[in-house]
C-alpha positions as CSV (number, residue, x, y, z in Angstrom):
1,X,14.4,17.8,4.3
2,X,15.4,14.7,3.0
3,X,16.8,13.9,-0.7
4,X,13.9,11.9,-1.7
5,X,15.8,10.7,-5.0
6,X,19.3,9.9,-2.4
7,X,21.2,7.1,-3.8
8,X,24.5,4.8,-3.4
9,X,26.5,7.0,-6.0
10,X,25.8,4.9,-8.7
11,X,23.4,7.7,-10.2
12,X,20.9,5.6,-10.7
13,X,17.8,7.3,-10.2
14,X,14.6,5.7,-9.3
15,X,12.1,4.2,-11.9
16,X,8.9,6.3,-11.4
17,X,6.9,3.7,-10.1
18,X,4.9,4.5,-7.1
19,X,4.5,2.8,-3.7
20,X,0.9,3.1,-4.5
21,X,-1.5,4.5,-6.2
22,X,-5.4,4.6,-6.8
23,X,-6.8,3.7,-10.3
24,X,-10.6,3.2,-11.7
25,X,-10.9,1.1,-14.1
26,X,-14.3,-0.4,-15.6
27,X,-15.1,-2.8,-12.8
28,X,-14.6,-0.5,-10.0
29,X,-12.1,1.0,-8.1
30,X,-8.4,-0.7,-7.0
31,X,-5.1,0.4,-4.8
32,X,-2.4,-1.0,-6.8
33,X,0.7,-1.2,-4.7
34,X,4.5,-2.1,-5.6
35,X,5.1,-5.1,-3.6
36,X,8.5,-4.2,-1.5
37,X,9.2,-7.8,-1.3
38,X,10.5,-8.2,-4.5
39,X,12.7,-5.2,-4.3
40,X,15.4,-4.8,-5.6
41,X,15.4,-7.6,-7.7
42,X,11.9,-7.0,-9.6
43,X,9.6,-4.1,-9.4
44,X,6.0,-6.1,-9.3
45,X,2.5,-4.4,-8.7
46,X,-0.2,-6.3,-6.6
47,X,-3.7,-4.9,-7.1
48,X,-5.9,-5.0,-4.0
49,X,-9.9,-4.8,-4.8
50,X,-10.8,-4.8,-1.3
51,X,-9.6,-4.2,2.5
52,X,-9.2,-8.1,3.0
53,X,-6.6,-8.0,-0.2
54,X,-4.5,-5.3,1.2
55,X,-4.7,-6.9,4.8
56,X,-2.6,-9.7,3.4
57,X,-0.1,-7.5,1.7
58,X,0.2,-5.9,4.9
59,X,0.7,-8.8,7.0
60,X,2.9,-10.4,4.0
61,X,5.2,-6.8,4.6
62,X,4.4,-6.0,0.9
63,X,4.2,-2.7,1.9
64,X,6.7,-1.7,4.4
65,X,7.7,1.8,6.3
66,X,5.4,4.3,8.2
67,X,4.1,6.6,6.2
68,X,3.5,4.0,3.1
69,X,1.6,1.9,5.8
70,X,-0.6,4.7,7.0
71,X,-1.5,6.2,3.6
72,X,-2.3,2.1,3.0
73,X,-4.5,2.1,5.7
74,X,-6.4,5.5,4.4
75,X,-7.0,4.2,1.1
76,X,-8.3,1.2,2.5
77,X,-11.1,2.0,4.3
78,X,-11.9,4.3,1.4
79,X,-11.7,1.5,-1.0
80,X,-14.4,-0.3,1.3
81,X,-16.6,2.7,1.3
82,X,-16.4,3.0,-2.5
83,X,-16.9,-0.5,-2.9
84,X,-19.8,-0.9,-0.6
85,X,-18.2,-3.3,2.3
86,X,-18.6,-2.3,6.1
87,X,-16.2,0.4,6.6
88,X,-15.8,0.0,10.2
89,X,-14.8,-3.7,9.7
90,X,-12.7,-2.7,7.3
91,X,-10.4,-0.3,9.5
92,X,-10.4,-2.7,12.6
93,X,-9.0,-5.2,10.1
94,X,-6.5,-3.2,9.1
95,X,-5.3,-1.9,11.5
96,X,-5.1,-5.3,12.7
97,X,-2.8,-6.3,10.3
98,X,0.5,-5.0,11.8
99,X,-0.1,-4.7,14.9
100,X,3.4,-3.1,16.0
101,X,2.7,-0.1,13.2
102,X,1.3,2.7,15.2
103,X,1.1,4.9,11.7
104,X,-1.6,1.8,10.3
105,X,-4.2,2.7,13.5
């Protein structure tokens, strides 16, 4: 099993910000996501409301390796459920939206 805190040697450990995570607030559910495009110079969240939002931080490679992109995909559709939108439209967008990432289908 891999050292999920491995590191250069400069014992720097990692911030505790998540990849992603799922939050509720007032106005309704969101999957707020650290955008990997800014790394390693800022650690910036994007917060997606619905499928279409995280589409684009998809495509835009916001979110980047395998398993981030599949759990991505997951919460996705299940943000469209929650917020009402077609959920079947929602995965074929989605999973349209790398179309090389087997993990996102």
């Amino acid at each position: 099993m891999a050292d999920q805190y491995a590191h250069s040697g400069d014992d720097k450990r990692p911030t505790g910000m998540p990849a992603l995570r799922w939050e509720e607030p007032p106005e309704g559910p969101v999957l707020v996501l650290l955008d990997q495009t800014r790394l390693p110079a800022e650690e910036v969240e994007l917060v997606c409301t619905d499928a279409p939002a995280l589409v684009e931080a998809i495509r835009s490679l916001a979110v980047r390796g395998a398993p981030l992109l599949g759990v991505a995909g997951a919460y996705g559709v299940a943000l469209a459920a929650v917020r009402g939108y077609d959920v079947d439209d929602a995965a074929a967008a989605l999973e349209s939206a790398r179309p090389t990432a087997v993990n996102l289908a």
